[in-house]
C-alpha positions as a Python dict, from the first residue, in 0.01 Angstrom:
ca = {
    (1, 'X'): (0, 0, 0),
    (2, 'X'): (-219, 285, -91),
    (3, 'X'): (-287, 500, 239),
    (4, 'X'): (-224, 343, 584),
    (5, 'X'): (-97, 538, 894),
    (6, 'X'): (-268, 647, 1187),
    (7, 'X'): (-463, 937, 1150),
    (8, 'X'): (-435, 1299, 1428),
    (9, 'X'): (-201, 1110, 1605),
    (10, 'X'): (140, 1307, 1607),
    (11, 'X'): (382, 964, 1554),
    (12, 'X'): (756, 929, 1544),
    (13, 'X'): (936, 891, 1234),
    (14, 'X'): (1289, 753, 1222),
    (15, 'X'): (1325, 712, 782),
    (16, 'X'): (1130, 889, 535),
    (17, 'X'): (1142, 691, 192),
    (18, 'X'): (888, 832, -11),
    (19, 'X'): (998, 795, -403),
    (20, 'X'): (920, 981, -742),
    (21, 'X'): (745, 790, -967),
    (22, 'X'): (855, 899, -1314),
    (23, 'X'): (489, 763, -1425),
    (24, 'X'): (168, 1013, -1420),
    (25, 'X'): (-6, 1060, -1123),
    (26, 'X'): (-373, 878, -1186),
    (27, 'X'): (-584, 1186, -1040),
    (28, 'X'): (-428, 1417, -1315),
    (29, 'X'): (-434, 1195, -1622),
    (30, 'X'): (-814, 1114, -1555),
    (31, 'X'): (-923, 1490, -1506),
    (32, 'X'): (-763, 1663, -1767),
    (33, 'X'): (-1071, 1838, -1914),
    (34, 'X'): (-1161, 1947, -1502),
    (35, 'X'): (-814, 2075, -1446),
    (36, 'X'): (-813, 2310, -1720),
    (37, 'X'): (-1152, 2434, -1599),
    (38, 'X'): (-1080, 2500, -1250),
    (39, 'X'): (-732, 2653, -1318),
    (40, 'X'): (-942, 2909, -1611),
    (41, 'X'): (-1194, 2978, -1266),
    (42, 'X'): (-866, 3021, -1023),
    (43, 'X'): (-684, 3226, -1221),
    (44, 'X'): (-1008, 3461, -1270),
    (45, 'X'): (-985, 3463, -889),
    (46, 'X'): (-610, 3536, -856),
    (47, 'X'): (-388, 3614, -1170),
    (48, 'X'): (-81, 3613, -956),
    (49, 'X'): (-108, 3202, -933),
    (50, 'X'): (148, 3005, -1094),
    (51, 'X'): (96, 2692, -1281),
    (52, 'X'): (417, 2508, -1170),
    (53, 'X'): (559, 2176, -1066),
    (54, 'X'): (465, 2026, -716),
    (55, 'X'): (413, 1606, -620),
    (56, 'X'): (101, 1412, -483),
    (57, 'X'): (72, 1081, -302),
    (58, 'X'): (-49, 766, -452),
    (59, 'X'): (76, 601, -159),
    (60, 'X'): (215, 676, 212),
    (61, 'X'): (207, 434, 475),
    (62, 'X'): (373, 417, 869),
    (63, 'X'): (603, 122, 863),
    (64, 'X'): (824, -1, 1139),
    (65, 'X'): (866, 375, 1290),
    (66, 'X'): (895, 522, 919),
    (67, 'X'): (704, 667, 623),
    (68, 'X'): (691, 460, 284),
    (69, 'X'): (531, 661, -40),
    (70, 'X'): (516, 697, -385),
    (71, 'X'): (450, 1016, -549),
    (72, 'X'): (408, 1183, -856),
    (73, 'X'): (497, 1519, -1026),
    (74, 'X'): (189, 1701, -1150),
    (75, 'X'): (136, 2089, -1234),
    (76, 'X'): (-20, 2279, -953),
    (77, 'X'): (-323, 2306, -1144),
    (78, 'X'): (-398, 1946, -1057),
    (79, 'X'): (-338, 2004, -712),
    (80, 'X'): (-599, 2291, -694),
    (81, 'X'): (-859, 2077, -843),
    (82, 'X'): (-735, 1821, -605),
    (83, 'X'): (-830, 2025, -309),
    (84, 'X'): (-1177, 2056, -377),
    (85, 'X'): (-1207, 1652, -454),
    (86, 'X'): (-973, 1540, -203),
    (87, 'X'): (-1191, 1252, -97),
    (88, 'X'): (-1245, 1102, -349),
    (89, 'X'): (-991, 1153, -605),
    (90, 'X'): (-726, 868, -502),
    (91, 'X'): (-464, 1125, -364),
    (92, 'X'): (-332, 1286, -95),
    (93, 'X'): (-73, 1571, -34),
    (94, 'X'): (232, 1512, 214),
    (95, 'X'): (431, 1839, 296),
    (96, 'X'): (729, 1944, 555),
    (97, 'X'): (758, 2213, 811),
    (98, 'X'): (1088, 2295, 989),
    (99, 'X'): (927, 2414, 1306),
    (100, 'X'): (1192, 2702, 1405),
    (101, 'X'): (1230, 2686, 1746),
    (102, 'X'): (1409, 3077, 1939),
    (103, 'X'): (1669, 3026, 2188),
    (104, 'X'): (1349, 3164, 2421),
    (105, 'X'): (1201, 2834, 2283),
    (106, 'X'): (954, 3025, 2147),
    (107, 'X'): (802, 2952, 1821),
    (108, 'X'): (819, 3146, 1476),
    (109, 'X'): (597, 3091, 1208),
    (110, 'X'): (465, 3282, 898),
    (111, 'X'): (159, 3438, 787),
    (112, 'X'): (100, 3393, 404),
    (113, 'X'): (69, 3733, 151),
    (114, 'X'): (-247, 3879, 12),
    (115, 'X'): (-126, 3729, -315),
    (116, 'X'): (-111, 3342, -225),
    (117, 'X'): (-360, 3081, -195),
    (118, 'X'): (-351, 3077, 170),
    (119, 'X'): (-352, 3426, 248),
    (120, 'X'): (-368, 3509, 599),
    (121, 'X'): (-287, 3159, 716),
    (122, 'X'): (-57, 3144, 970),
    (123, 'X'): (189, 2828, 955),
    (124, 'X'): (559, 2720, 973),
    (125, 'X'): (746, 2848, 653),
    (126, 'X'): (698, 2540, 435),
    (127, 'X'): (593, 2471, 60),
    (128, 'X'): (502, 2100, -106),
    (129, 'X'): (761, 1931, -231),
    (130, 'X'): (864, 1972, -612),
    (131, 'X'): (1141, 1800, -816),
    (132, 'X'): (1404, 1948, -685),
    (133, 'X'): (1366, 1815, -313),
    (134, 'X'): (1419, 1454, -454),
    (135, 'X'): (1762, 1280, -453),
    (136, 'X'): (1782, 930, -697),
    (137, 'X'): (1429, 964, -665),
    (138, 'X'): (1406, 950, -286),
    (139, 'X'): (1271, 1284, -140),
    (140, 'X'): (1508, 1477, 81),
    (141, 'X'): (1287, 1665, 363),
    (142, 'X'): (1508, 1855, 541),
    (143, 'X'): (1663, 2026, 193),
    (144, 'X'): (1275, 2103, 146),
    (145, 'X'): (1263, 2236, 448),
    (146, 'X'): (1578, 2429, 439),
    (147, 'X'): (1483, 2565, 87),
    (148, 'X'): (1134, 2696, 215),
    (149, 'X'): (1271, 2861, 516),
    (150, 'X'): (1535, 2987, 332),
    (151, 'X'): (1350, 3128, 32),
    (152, 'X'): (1031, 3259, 256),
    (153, 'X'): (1218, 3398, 520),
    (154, 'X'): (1590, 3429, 429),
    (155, 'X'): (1696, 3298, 805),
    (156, 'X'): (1963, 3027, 693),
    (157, 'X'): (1890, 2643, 869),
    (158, 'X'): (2167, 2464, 721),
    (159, 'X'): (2406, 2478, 1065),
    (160, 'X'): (2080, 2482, 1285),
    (161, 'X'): (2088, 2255, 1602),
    (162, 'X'): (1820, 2028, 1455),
    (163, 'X'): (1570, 1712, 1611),
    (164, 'X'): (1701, 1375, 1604),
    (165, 'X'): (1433, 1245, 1392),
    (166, 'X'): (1110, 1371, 1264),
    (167, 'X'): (779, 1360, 1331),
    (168, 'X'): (428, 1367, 1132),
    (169, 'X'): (99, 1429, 1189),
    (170, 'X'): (-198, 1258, 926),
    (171, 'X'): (-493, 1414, 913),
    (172, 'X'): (-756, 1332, 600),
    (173, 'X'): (-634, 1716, 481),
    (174, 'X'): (-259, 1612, 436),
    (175, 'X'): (-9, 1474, 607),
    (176, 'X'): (251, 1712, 733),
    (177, 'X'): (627, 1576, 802),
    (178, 'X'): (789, 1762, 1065),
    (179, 'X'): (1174, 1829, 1262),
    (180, 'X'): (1243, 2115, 1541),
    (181, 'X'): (1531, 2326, 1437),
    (182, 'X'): (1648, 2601, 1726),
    (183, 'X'): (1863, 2896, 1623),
    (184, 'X'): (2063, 3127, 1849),
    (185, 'X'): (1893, 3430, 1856),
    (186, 'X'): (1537, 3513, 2090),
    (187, 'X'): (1220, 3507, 1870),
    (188, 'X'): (1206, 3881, 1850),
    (189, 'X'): (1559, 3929, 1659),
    (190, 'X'): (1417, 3643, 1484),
    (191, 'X'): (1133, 3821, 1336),
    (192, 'X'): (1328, 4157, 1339),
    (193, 'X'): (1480, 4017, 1067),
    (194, 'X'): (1228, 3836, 895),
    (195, 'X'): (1047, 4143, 881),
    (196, 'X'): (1311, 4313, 746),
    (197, 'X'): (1362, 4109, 479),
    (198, 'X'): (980, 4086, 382),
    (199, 'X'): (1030, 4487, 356),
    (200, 'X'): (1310, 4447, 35),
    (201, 'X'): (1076, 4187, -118),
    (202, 'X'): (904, 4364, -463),
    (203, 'X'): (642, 4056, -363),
    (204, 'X'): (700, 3874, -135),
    (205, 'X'): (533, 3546, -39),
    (206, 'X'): (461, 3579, 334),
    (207, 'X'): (301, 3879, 506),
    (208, 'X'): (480, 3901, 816),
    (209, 'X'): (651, 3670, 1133),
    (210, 'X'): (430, 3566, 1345),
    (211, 'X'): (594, 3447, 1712),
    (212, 'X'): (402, 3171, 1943),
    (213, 'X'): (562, 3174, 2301),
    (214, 'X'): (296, 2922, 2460),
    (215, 'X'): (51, 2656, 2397),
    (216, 'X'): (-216, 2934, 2456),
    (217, 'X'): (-85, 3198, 2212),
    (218, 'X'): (-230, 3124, 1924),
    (219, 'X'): (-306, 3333, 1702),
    (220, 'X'): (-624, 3444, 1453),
    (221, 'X'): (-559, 3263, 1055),
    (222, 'X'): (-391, 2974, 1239),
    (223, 'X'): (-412, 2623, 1034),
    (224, 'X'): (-600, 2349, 1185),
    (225, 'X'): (-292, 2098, 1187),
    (226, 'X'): (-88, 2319, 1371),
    (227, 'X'): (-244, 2364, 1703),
    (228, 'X'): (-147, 1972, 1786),
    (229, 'X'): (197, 2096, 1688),
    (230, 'X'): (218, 2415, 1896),
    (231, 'X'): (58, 2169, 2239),
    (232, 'X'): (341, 1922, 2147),
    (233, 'X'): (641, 2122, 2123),
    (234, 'X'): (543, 2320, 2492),
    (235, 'X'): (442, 2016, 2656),
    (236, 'X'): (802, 1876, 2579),
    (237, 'X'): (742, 1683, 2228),
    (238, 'X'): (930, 1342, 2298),
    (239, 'X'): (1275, 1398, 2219),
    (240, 'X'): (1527, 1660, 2370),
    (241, 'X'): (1681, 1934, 2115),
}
C-alpha cells in the first residue's frame, strides 16, 4: 500500500482505519546512531523538549472515500530526525485538527509557546497521535482531537455540534485529518477564556488564541496547510454543520 492519496487536494473522508502496528517503525530501527545525535543537537537548542511517545506512517492510502494506514509508535526523537529526512526516509506523519468553529462562524486557532518546537505557529489546537488515541489498535481521531483541544485550551468538545464526516488534506509535509466542531459562544468569549486559562498555566503549551473571521484574515506564523483550510471552511466546505 505504502503512500497513495491525492496530494493538496482537500478530499472527503467517510472511515478512518489507520492501525498500530505493535512492530518497529523501519525509519527508527535503521537510524538509531542519527537519532541519538540529532536529539543530543535539539536538546542543546531547547532543553524544555520531551523525548516521548508519538506514531508515524508506513502506510496511508484514500480508499473508497476513506483513509487506510499502518503506523508505528516511535519516541519523538525519531520524529525530529524524521523532519529533516522526510523524503527520503520511508515515512510520513498523519495528524488531526478539530477546526473550532464560533457561533459567529468564525474560526479559533492557537499560536504555539516560546518553549515548543513550533513556536509562533499559528494552527488549530492539535498534537500527533500517541498510544493513547488508539482503540484495539484502530486510531480514534476525534478522542485525539478532543484530548488536544482539551489539554491546550481547556474549552471542552465532547457535546460539540460536530461535522458529519471528516476531511483531509495530503501534502508531501503531512497529512492532516480534519472535522468542524461549532460551540455556542462568539469567538471572542471563546478566546476570553482561552486566554484566561493560558494565564493559570506555570507553562503552558500555546501562547495565546488566535481568531480568523474571513478567508482574508490571516494572520503572521500561520502554517502552510492551513490557508486551504481557512478558504474551505468560508467558502462553505461541502457539508452543512
Amino acid at each position: 500500500m505504502s503512500f497513495d492519496l491525492p496530494r493538496n487536494v482537500i478530499l472527503p473522508v467517510d472511515k478512518v482505519d489507520v492501525r498500530l502496528d505493535p512492530g518497529p517503525h523501519p525509519f527508527e530501527r535503521d537510524n538509531v546512531e542519527a537519532i541519538a545525535e540529532n536529539w543530543r543537537r535539539e536538546m542543546g537548542a531547547n532543553p524544555a523538549l520531551f523525548d516521548g511517545t508519538v506514531v508515524l506512517l508506513s502506510a496511508l492510502a484514500y480508499r473508497d472515500g476513506g483513509l487506510v494506514g499502518r503506523c508505528h509508535a516511535v519516541k519523538y526523537s525519531t520524529f525530529m530526525l524524521w523532519r529533516k529526512k522526510r523524503e527520503a526516509s520511508g515515512a510520513e506523519h498523519a495528524y488531526a485538527h478539530a477546526m473550532l468553529v464560533a457561533a459567529d462562524n468564525a474560526l479559533v486557532a492557537i499560536r504555539m509557546g516560546a518553549h515548543t518546537v513550533n513556536a509562533g505557529r499559528v494552527y488549530f489546537a492539535a498534537g500527533s497521535f500517541e498510544p493513547i488515541d488508539f482503540r484495539d489498535g484502530l486510531v480514534d481521531v476525534d478522542f485525539n482531537m478532543i484530548r488536544e483541544v482539551r489539554e491546550e485550551t481547556a474549552i471542552d468538545l465532547s457535546g460539540a455540534e460536530r461535522g458529519r464526516r471528516y476531511h483531509a488534506l495530503s501534502t508531501p509535509s503531512g497529512t492532516v485529518i480534519f472535522r468542524r466542531y461549532r460551540v455556542s459562544e462568539p469567538a471572542d468569549e471563546i478566546a476570553r477564556r482561552i486566554s484566561a486559562f493560558v494565564a493559570t498555566e506555570a507553562e503552558p503549551e500555546i501562547e495565546a488564541p488566535v481568531v480568523i473571521r474571513d478567508a482574508t484574515d490571516l494572520p503572521d506564523g500561520l502554517m502552510g496547510h492551513m490557508k486551504p483550510l481557512i478558504e474551505w471552511h468560508f467558502a462553505g466546505g461541502d457539508e452543512v454543520l
